[in-house]
N, C-alpha and C positions, 0 to 999 in steps of 0.2 A: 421939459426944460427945468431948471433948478429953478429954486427960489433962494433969494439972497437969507432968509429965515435956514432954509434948508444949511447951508453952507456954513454960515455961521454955528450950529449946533454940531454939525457933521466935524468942524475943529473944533468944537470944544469939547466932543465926545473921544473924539481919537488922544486930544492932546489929556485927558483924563484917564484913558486907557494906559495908555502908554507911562504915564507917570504911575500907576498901580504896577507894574512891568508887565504887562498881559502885550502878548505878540498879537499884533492885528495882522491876520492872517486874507480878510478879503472887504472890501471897500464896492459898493455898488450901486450902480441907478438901475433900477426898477425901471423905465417909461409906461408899463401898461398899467403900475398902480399908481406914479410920481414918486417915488419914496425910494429913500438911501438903507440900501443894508450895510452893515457890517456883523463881520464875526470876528470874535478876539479869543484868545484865550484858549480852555475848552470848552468850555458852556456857554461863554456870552454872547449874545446874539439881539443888537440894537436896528428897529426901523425905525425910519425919520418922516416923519406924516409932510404932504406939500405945504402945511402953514409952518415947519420947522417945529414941531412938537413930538416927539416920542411916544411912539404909537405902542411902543410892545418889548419888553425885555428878556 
């Protein structure tokens, strides 16, 4: 399940992308680690830890 932490960063990371013009190409919950992927761009690749912190770029 999300975390309202999670959700919150998850739009502020898209709505960040997207203002750089980077096409967010996939949006995703993980359940076996709790954590949101996305990939944008060509290289950009953001996960979302379950306390809503960004684990990894």
């Amino acid at each position: 399940m999300l975390s309202e932490a999670q959700l919150k960063k998850c739009f502020l990371v898209c709505q960040s992308l997207s203002s750089m013009y980077l096409p967010i190409y996939l949006v995703r919950f993980d359940s076996r680690y709790n954590a949101i992927y996305i990939l944008a761009g060509e290289e950009t690749e953001v996960l979302i830890g379950g306390n809503g912190e960004i684990v990894e770029i």
